[in-house]
C-alpha positions as CSV (number, residue, x, y, z in Angstrom):
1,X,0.6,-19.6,5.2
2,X,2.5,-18.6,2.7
3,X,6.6,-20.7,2.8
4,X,10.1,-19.5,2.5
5,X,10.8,-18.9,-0.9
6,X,14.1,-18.7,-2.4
7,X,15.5,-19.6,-6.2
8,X,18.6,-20.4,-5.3
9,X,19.5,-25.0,-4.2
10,X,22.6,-25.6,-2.5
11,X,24.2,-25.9,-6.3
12,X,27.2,-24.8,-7.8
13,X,27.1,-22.1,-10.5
14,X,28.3,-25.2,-13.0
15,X,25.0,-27.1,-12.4
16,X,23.3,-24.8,-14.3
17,X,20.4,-26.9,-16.3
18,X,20.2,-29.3,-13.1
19,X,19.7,-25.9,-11.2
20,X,17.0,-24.5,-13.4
21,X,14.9,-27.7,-13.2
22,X,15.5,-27.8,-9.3
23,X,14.6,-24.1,-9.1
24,X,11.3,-23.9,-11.6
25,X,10.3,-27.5,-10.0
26,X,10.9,-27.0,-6.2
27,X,10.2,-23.5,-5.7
28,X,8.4,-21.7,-8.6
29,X,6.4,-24.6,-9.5
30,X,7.2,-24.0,-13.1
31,X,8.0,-26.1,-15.9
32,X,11.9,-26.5,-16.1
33,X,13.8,-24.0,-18.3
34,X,16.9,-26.1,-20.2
35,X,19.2,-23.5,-18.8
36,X,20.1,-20.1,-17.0
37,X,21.3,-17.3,-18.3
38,X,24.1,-15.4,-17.0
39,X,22.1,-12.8,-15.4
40,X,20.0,-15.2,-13.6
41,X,23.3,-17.2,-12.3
42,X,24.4,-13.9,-10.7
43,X,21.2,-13.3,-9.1
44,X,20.7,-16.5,-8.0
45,X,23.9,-17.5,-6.7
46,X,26.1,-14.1,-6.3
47,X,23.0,-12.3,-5.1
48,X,23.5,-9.8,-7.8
49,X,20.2,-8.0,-9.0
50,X,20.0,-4.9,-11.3
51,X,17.7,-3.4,-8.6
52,X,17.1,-4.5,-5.0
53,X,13.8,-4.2,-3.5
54,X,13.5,-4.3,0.1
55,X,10.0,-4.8,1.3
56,X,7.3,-7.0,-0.5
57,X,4.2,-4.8,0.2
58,X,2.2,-3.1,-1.8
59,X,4.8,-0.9,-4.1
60,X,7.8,-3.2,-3.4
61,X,5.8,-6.1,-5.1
62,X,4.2,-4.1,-7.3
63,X,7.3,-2.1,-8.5
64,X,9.5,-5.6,-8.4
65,X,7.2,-7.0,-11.1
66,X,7.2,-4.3,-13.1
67,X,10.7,-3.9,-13.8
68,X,11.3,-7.7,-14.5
69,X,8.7,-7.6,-16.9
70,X,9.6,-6.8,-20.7
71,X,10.5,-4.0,-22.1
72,X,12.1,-3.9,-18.9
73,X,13.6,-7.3,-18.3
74,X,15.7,-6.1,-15.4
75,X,16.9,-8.6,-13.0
76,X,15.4,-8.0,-9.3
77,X,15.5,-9.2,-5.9
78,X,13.0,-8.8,-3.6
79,X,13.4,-9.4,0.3
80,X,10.7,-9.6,2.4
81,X,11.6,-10.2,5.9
82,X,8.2,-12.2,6.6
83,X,6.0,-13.9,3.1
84,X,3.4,-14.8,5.8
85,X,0.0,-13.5,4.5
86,X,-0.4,-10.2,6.7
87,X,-2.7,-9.0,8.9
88,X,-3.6,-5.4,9.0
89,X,-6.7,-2.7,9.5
90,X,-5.6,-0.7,6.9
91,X,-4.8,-0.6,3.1
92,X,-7.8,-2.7,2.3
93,X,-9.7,0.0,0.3
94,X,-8.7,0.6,-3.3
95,X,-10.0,3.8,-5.1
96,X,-10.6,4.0,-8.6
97,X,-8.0,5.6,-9.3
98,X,-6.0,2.6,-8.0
99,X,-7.6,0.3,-9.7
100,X,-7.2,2.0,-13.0
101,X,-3.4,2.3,-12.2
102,X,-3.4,-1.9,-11.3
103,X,-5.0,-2.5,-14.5
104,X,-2.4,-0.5,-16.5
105,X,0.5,-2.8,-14.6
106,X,-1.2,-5.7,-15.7
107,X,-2.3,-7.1,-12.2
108,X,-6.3,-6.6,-11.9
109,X,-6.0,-10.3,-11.8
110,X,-5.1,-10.2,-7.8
111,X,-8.3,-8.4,-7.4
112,X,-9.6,-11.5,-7.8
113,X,-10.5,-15.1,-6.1
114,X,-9.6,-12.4,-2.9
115,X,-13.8,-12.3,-1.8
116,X,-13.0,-8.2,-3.3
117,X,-16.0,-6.1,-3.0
118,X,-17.4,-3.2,-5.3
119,X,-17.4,0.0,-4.1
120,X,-18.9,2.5,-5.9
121,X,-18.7,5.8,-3.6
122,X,-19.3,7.4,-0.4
123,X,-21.9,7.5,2.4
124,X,-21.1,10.9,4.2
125,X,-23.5,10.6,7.4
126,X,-23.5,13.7,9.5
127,X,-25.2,13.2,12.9
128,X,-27.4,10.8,11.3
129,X,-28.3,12.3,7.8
130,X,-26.7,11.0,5.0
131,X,-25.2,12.7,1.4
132,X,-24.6,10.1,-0.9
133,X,-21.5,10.6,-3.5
134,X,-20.8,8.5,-6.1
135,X,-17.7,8.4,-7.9
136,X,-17.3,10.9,-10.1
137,X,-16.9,9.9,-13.9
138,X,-13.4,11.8,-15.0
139,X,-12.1,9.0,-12.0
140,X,-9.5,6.9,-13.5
141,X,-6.0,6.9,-15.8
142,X,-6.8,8.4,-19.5
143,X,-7.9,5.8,-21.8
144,X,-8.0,2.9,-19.5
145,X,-10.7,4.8,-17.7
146,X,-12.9,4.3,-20.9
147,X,-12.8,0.7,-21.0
148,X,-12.6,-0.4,-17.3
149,X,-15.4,-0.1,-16.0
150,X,-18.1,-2.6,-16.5
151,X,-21.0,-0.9,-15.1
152,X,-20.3,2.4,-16.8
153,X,-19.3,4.5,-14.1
154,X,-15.9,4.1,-11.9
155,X,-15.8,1.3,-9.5
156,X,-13.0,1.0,-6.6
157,X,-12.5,-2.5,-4.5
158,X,-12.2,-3.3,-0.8
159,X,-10.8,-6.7,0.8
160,X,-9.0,-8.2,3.1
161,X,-5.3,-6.6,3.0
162,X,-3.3,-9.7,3.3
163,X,-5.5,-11.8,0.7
164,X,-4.2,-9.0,-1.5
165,X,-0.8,-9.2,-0.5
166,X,-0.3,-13.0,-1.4
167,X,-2.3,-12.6,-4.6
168,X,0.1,-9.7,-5.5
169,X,3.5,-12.2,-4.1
170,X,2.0,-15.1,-5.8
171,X,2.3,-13.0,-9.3
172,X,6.1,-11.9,-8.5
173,X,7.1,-15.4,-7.7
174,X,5.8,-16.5,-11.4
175,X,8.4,-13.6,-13.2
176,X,11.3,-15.2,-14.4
177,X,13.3,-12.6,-14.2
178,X,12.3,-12.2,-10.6
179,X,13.9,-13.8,-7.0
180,X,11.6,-13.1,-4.3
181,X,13.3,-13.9,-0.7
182,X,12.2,-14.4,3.1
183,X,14.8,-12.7,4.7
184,X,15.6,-9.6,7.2
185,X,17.5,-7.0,6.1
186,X,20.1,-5.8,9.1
187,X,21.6,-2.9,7.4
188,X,22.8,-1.2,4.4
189,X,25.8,-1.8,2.5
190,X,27.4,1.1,1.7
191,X,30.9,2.0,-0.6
192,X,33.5,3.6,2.1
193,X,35.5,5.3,-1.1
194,X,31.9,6.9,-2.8
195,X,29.4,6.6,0.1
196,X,27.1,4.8,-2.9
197,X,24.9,2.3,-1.7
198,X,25.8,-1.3,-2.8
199,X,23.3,-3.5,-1.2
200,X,22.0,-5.0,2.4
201,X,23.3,-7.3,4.9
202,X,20.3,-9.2,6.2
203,X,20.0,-12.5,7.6
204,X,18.1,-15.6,5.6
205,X,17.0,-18.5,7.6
206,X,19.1,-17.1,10.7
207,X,22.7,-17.2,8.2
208,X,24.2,-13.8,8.0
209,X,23.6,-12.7,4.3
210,X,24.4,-10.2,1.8
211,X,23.0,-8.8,-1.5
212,X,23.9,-6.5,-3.9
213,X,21.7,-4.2,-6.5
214,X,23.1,-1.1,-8.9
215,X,19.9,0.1,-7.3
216,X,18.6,-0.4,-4.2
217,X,14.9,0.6,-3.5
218,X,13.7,0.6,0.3
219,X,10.2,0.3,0.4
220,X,9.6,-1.1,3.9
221,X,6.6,0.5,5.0
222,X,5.1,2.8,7.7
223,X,7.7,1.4,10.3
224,X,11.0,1.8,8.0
225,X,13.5,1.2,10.4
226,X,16.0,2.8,7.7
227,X,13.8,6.0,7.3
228,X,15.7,8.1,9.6
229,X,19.0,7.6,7.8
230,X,17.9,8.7,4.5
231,X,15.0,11.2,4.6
232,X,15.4,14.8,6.4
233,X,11.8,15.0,7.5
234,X,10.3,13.1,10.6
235,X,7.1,11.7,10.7
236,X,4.0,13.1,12.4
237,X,1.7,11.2,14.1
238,X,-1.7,12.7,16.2
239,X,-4.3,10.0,16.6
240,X,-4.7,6.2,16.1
241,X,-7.2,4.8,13.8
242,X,-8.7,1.8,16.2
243,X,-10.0,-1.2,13.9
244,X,-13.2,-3.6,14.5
245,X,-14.0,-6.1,12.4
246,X,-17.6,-6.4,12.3
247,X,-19.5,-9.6,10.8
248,X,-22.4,-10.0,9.0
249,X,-23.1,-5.8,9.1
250,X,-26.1,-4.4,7.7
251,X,-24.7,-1.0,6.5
252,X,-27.1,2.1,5.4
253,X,-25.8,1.9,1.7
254,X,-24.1,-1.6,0.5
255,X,-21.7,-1.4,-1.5
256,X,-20.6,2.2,-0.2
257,X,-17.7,3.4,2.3
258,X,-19.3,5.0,5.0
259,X,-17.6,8.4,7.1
260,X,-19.8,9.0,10.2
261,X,-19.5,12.3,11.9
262,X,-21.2,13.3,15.0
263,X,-19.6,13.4,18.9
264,X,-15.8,12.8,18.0
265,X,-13.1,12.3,15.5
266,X,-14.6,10.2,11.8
267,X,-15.7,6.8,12.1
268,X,-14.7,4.8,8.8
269,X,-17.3,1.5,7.6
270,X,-16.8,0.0,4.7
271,X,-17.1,-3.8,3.7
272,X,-14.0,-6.2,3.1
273,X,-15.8,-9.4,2.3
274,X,-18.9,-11.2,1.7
275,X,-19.2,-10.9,5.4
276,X,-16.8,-8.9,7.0
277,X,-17.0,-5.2,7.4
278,X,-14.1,-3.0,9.0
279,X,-14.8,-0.4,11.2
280,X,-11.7,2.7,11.8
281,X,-12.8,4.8,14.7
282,X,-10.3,7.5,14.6
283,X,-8.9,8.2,18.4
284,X,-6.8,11.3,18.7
285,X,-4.0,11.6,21.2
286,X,-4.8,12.8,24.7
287,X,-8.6,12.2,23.8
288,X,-10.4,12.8,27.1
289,X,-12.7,10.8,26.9
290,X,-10.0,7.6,25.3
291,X,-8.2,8.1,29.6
292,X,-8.0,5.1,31.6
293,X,-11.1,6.7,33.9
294,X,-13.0,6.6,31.3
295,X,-12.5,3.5,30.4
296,X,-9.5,3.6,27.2
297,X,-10.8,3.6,23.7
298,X,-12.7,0.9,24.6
299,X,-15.1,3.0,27.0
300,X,-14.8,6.0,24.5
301,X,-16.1,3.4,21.6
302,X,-19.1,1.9,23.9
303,X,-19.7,6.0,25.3
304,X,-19.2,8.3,22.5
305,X,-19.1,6.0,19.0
306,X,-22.0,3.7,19.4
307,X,-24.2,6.1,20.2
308,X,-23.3,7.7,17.0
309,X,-23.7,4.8,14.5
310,X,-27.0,4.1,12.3
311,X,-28.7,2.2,14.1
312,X,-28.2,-0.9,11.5
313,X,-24.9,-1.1,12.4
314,X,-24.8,-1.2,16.1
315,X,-26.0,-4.7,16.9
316,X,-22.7,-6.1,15.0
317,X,-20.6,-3.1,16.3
318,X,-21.7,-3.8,19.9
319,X,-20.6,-7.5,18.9
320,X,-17.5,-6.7,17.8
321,X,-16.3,-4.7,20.8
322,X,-17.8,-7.6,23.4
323,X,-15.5,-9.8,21.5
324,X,-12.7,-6.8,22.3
325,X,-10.2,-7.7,19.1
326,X,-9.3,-4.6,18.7
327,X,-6.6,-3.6,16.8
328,X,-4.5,0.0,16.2
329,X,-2.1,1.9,13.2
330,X,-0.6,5.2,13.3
331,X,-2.2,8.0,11.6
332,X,1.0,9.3,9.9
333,X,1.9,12.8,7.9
334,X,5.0,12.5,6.1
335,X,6.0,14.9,2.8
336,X,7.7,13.5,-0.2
337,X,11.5,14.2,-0.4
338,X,13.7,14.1,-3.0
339,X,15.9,11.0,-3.2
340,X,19.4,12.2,-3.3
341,X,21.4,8.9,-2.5
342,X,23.6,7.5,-5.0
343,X,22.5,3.6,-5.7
344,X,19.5,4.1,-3.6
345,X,15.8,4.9,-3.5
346,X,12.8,5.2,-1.1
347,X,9.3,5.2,-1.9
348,X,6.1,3.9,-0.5
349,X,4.9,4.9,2.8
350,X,8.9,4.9,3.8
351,X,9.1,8.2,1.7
352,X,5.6,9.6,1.9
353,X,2.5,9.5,4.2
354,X,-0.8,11.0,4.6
355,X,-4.3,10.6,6.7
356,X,-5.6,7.2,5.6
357,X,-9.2,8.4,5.8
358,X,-9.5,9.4,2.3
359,X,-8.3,5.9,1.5
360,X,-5.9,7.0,-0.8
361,X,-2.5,5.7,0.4
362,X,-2.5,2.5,-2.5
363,X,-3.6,5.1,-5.4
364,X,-0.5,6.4,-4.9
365,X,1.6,3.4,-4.5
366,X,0.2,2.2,-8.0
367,X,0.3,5.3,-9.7
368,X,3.8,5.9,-8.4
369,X,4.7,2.8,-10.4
370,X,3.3,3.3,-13.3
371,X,5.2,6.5,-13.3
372,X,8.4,4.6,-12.7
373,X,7.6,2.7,-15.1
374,X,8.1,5.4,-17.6
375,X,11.2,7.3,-16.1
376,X,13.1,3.7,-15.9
377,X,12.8,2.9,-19.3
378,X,15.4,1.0,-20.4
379,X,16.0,3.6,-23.6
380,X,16.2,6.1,-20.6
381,X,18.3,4.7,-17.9
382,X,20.2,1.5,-19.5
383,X,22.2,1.1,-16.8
384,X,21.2,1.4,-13.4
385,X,24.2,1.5,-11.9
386,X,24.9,5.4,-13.7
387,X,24.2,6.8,-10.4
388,X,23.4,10.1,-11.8
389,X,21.4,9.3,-14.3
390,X,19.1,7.2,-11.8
391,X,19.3,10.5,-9.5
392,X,17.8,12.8,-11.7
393,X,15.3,10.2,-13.2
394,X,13.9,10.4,-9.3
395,X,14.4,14.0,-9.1
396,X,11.9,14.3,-12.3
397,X,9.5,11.3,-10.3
398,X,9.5,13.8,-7.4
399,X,7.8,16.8,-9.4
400,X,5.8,15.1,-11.7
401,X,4.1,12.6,-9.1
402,X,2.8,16.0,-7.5
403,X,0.3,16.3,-10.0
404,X,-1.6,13.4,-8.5
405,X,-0.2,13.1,-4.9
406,X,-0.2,16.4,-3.4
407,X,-4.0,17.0,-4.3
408,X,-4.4,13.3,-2.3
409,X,-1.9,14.6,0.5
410,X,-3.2,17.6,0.7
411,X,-7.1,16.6,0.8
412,X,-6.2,13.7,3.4
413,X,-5.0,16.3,5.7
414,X,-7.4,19.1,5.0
415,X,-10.3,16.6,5.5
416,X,-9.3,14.9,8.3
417,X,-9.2,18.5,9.9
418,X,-12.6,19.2,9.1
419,X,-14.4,16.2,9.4
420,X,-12.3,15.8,12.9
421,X,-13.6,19.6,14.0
422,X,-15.6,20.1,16.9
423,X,-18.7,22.4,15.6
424,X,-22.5,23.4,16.3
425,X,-23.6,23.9,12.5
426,X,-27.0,22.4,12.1
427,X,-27.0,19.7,9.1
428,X,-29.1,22.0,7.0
429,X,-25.9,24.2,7.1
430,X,-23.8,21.7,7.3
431,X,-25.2,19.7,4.1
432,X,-24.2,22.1,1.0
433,X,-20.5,22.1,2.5
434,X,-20.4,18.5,2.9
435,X,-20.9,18.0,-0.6
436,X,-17.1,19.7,-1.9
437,X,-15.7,18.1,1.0
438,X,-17.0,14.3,0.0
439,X,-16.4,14.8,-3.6
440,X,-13.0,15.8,-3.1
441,X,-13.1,12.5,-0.7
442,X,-14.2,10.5,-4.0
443,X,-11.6,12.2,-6.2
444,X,-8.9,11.0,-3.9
445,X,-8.9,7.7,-5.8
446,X,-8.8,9.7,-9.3
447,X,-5.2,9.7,-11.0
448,X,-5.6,12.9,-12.2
């Protein structure tokens, strides 16, 4: 379990070298710096940050260490309203793709010491007969695709979501330039004379709270809360992936994610640790067989998926489910919009959502950031408080992510819809169609 972290003792902004030894010492375990700078003092005791982050998942984090780092050296907050390692079905498969993008933010290092597993494709088994599709070998970011991978062909990871998480915090709370904070945001602070956004109101160890950023970046997740107030789309939701954890599997192909179609919606295997492997039985809405006579998706998983498995698989599935820990996440659709707010910014799954079966939810996060990486340049945007400047920075994010996330979004969707598909081909018919299909599945984790 992961404690409250904050940079900032009960000091006075005078006690400046007694409040960098306090801070490094107590909190970031660091050796003591002889003195803050200015910009640190206003972060740390006026809660003033050159960008505000709000959420410390997977592009909050990723983003907030970004920007703190040189050439960027911004000063950042990031709230998270619980630094408790999560728990969570999903976002534990990283695709190439991704992990070319981590590499390129300097952070591959989180892969590790997390019990990560290879994965080096796809198992596609259709009523029992399998296609296997590796990863195709154009899979990864330019250059850094030519010298990260160790086995000569592209490699994604899979692991345990939270490990992830805290390896991820654990690198933010070393950047000096960098205030990571347990505390939940209430609502936004907004300028009543500009309508620009100034900052949160949020309350830290039960105290009402308050702080401020030029910029302030909402990246809280599937379940914003401040979604609705910002972006003119709603979210779509049809099924419910359902999530077993499965121990000591034997799956058809190690070191493989596995989609098995046969009676139903996809069934998603792949391995998160050296003995752990997640099952995602997708469960559509109003799902006949899912009704309380039936038994709930509990019935529907013992009547219709089991039957369906390989039949390595179903002695630890069966397990699984006689243990009932079963666990559920929204299958969302959301479409990108264009961030028109002055002084704010949403990204993540806040902004944008698609079908996790292709997996490809963190390619995008990553790759979003490294994009943002470029279009924040300090040369580019040297004050983040120019409003408009920081406007049409996003606006130019919003088409030129495309080129990567709509070919994800719009696979996600377009797969799900076939793989989901009731139909009566026979799998010789089947098989030669299957092929496009997976491979597109593969280049889901490609930053293209």
């Amino acid at each position: 379990m992961m404690p409250y972290i904050h940079d900032t003792p009960p000091l006075s902004p005078s006690s400046s070298t007694s409040l960098s030894s306090t801070a490094s010492s107590t909190y970031r375990n660091e050796k003591p710096e002889p003195e803050l700078s200015p910009t640190a003092i206003r972060r740390i005791f006026h809660h003033e940050s050159d960008i505000l982050i709000v959420g410390a998942g997977i592009l909050g984090t990723a983003l907030a260490i970004t920007l703190a780092r040189a050439p960027h050296n911004r000063s950042v907050t990031l709230l998270e309203k619980s630094l408790k390692e999560p728990d969570r079905i999903v976002g534990e498969l990283l695709q190439p793709g991704g992990v070319s993008a981590l590499k390129e933010l300097g952070l591959e290092d989180c892969l590790e010491d997390i019990d990560s597993v290879l994965v080096c494709g796809y198992e596609v088994i259709y009523y029992g007969q399998g296609v296997e599709i590796a990863y195709p070998q154009n899979t990864g970011r330019g250059e850094v695709n030519k010298r990260l991978w160790k086995s000569g062909r592209p490699e994604g990871r899979s692991f345990h979501h939270g490990r992830f998480i805290r390896r991820l915090r654990e690198a933010a709370m070393r950047e000096p330039n960098l205030s990571v904070v347990e505390s939940n945001v209430t609502d936004i602070v907004k300028s009543s004379q500009t309508g620009t956004i100034l900052g949160v109101n949020c309350l830290t160890k039960g105290e009402k709270d308050v702080y401020f950023g030029q910029l302030t970046v909402l990246a809280d997740g599937y379940a914003s809360k401040f979604r609705k107030d910002y972006i003119p789309r709603s979210v779509v939701s049809k099924s419910r992936f359902w999530g077993l954890e499965l121990i000591d599997a034997v799956l058809p192909r190690p070191l493989h994610g596995h989609v098995i179609l046969g009676d139903g919606a996809p069934v998603l295997l792949y391995q998160i640790g050296t003995r752990e492997t997640r099952a995602l039985v997708d469960v559509p809405e109003g799902l006949e067989s899912a009704n309380t006579k039936n038994g709930g998706v509990k019935g529907h998983l013992r009547n219709v998926v089991l039957p369906s498995l390989p039949e390595c698989v179903k002695p630890s599935f069966e397990r699984a489910l006689d243990e009932g820990k079963l666990r559920s996440m929204p299958n969302s659709f959301l479409p990108p919009s264009v961030n028109r707010f002055p002084g704010l910014v949403v990204l993540g799954d806040a902004m944008n959502m698609r079908h996790p079966l292709t997996g490809g939810g963190m390619t995008v996060a990553f790759n979003d950031v490294v994009l943002l990486r470029e279009l924040l340049r300090p040369e580019l945007v040297p004050d983040m408080g120019n409003t408009t400047l920081v406007l049409k920075q996003m606006e130019r994010f919003h088409w030129r992510r495309k080129g990567l996330t709509s070919v994800i979004n719009i696979l996600a969707q377009a797969l799900y819809s076939l793989f989901a598909a009731d139909g009566t081909s026979s799998v010789t018919d089947l098989k030669p169609m299957l092929k496009r299909p997976a491979v597109a599945l593969t280049a889901c984790g490609a930053a293209i």
